[in-house]
N, C-alpha and C positions, 0 to 999 in steps of 0.2 A: 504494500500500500504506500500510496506518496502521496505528500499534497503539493499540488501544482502552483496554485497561486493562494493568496490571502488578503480581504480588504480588511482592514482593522480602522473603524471610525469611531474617535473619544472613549477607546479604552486608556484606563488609567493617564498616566500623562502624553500617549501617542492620538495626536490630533484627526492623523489620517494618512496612512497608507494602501499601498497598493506594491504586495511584493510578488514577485518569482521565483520560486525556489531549486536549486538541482535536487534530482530524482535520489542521490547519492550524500554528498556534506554539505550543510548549509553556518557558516562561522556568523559571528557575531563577533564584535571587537569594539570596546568603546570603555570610557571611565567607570566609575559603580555612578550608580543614583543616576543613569540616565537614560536606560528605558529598554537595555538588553534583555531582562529578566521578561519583562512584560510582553514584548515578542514573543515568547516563548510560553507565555501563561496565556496569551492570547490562543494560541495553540490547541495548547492542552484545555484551556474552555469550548472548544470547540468539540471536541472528543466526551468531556466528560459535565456539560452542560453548568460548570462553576468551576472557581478560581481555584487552584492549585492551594493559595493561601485561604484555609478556610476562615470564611466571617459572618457574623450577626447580619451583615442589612447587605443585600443583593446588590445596591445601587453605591455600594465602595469601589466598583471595578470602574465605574461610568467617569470621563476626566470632571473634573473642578469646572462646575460652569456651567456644564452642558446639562440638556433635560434626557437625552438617551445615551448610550452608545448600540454598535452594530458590526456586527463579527461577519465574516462567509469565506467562505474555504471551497476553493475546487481541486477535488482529490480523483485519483486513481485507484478502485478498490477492484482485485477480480478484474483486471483488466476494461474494469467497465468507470466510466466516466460519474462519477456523485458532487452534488453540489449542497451544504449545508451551509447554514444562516442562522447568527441568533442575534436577536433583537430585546434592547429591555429598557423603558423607561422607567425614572424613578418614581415611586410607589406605585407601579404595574407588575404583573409578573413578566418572565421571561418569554419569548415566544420563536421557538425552535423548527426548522421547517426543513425536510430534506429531500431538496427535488422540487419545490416551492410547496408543498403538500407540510401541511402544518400537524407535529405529530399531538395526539391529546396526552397521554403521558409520558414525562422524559426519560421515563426509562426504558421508555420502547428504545431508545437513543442508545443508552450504555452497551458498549462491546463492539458496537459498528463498525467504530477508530480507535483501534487500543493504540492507548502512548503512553509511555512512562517516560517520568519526570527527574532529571536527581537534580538535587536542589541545596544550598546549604538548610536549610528549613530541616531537611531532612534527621538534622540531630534533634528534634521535639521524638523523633521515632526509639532512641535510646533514654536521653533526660525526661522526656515526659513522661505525662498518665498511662493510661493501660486506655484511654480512648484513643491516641494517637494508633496506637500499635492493632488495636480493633479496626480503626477506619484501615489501615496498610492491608491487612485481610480481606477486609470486606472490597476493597476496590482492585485488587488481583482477583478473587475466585466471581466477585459477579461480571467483569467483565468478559468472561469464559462460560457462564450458569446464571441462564436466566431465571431457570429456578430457585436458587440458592437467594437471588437479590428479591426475589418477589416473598419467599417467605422470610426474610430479613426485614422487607418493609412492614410485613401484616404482623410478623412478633411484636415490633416497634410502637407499633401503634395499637398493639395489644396491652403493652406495658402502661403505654401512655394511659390506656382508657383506666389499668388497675390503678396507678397512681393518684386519680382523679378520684378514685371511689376512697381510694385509702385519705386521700385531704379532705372529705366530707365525711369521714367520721363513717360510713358505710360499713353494716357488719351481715346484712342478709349473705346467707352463705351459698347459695345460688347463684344470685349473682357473680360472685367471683370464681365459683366452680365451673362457670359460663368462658370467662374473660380467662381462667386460668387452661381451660381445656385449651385455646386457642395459642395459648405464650409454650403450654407443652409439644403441642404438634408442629409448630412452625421453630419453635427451639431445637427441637431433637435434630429436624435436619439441616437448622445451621451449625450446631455443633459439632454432626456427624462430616457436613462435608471443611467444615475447619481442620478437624481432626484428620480428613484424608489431604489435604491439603498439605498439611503440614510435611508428613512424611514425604509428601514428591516435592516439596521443595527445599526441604532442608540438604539433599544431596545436591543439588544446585547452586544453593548457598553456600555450601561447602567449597566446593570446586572456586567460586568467584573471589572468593575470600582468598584462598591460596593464591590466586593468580595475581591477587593484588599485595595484601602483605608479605607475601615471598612465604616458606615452609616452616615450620617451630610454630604455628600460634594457631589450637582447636578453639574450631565455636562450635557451637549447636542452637538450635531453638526448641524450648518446652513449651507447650502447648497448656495452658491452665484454665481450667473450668470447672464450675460448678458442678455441673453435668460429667464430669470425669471421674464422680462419686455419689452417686444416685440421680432418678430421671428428674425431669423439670417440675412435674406434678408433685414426688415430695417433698423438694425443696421449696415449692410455694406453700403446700400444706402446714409443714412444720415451720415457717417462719410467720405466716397470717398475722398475729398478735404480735410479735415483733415487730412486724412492718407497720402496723395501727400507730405503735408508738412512737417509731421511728419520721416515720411520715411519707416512706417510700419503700418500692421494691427493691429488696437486698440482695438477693439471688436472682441468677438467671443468668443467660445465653449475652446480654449486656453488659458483665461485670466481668467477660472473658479478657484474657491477658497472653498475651506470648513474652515469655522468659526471655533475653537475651543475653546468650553465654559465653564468656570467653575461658577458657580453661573450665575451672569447674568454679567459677565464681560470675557475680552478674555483670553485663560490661558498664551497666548503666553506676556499678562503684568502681570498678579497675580500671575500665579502660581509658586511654592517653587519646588527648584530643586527636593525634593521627589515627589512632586506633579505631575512635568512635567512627570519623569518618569513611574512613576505610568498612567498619561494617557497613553505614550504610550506603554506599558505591556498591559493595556486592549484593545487600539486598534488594537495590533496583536492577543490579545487572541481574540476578537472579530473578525476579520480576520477569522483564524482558524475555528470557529465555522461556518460562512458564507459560506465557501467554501465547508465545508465538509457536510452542510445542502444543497449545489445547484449542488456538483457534485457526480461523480459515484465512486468517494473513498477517503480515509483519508486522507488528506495531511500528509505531516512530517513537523515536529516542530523544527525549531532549535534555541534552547536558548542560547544568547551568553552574557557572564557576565551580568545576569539579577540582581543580588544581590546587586551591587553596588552603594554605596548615597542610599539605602535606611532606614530607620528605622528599629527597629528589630520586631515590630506587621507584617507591610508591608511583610519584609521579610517572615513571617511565614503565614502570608497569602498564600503567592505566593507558597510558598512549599505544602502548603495545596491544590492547583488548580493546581500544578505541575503534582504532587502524584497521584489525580480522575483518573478515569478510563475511561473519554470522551477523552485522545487521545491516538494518534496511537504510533507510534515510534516517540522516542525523542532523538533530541543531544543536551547535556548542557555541554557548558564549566564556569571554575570559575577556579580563583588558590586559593579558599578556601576550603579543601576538606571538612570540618567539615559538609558545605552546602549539596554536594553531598552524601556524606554518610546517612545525613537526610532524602533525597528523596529517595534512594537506599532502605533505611530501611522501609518507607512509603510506597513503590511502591510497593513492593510484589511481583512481575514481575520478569523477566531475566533480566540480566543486561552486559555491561561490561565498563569496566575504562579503562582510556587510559591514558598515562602519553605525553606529547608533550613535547621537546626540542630542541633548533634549527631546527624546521623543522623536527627531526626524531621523530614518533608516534611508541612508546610503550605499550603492554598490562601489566595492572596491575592483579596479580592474589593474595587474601589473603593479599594485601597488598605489596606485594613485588614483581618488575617488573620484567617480562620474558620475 
């Protein structure tokens, strides 16, 4: 899959373009704070119907000033020509359209255009909660199972509804043997395909890890849930009164966690800011690999200042797995070109550079922009 061109109108601080992309490497080059990332998140909203940075109010992506912004993308899927569009003014919803045909729910959308992201953001996936590391799950296995994301949505909003019984004080036990029937059927088999999840991709992870920190340093990932020691239905059973005085659901498929391990300790206390990012560079390249082994085409790969904090082996690794020939179309931004040029010269492939400044994307040609 490729994307050919992209109009990008009053996203974040990019006014208005109009780019073309190679089938192969697409570079990005420019200082920080100037609008490479966003290129790039412009992107990946397109694919996955919201910003890479998740936020509270829809209308953060839209520039300062302006009442909409307007996204479209025309892509190569299956050899066959697609054209996607999203549109959103502020306090409207979104409105997503593929092929002009306006879809009714957006997750008819997800998995269409799998692209993975690495991002510095990506250490919230080590330092943070156990929702960072759920949303990482949940956006590899549904863009593969549409199954998997529909009962993900109906648990969700199964919980929602218990929670709302449980803040009004609600003790009919019907009722909640109603709403609980529902959090146990749609739980089981998000937990069941997590759990199958886990084991095809930890050998994956494996493998990327190594290629990037070099040999001496094991990780693994543990899988943690509730449901990893009794079903959804006792857990809700035996906490009911609990949860009355708590004020919410304690247990459940929502409170799930992936472990991440270096040796036999957590990385999110040992590991060294190279180390952290280093894991996660393998878990998107492991990403990557996953998606593109379970679906019916390449994702796109978008590298955003991956070079940064790390060593210069690390580094050269990573240009080494950049360079292979297992993926498809790539967008890397750096404001080091020295890096880019590296891969440009490695890849062997079509290319094009782009220069970013304030928001306006320029083509570099030879060196010197046009």
């Amino acid at each position: 899959m490729t994307l050919n061109t992209a109009t990008i109108l009053n996203y974040k601080n990019i006014a208005e373009a109009r780019l073309d992309f190679s089938p192969k490497l697409n570079c990005l080059i420019g200082n920080n704070g100037q609008g490479k990332t966003n290129v790039l998140d412009a992107i990946y909203y397109l694919s996955m119907c919201r910003s890479f940075a998740p936020t509270g109010d829809n209308s953060a992506v839209i520039r300062h000033g302006e009442p909409y912004m307007m996204l479209q993308g025309n892509y190569t899927r299956q050899d066959t020509p697609l054209e996607v569009s999203i549109a959103l003014q502020r306090g409207k919803r979104k409105v997503v359209r593929r092929d002009g045909k306006e879809y009714q729910r957006l997750s008819q959308h997800i998995g269409l255009l799998p692209v993975v992201m690495v991002s510095p953001m990506d250490l919230d996936l080590v330092r943070g909660s156990g929702e960072e590391r759920r949303r990482f799950m949940d956006l590899i296995i549904s863009q593969n199972d549409t199954q998997y994301l529909d009962a993900l949505i109906r648990y969700n909003k199964a919980v929602e509804q218990r929670n709302a019984m449980i803040k009004r004080e609600m003790r009919d036990p019907l009722l909640y043997e109603t709403v609980e029937q529902a959090m146990a059927v749609h739980g089981a088999l998000v937990h069941d395909r997590r759990r199958q999840w886990v084991d095809q991709f930890l050998p994956i992870f494996m493998h990327y890890y190594s290629a990037v920190a070099g040999e001496g340093e094991s990780v693994s990932l543990i899988y943690k849930s509730h449901l990893n020691e009794g079903s959804m239905a006792e857990h809700l059973a035996a906490t009911r009164e609990r949860d009355l005085i708590l004020g919410h659901t304690t247990r459940g498929i929502h409170r799930d966690d992936l472990e991440l391990m270096l040796g036999n300790y957590s990385m999110r206390h040992t590991g060294s800011q190279g180390q952290c990012k280093t894991y996660t560079i393998a878990l998107r390249f492991a990403q990557f690999d996953f998606l593109k082994q379970g679906g019916p085409t390449v994702p796109i790969l978008l590298l955003d200042d991956i070079f940064d904090r790390l060593d210069a082996s690390r580094v050269e690794r990573i240009v080494d797995v950049v360079s292979s020939d297992r993926f498809g179309q790539i967008f890397i931004t750096d404001t080091n070109r020295t890096h880019l040029d590296e891969i440009v010269a490695r890849h062997g492939g079509g290319h094009c550079l782009m220069h970013v400044e304030d928001g306006a994307i320029t083509v570099i040609k030879g060196g010197e922009m046009s």
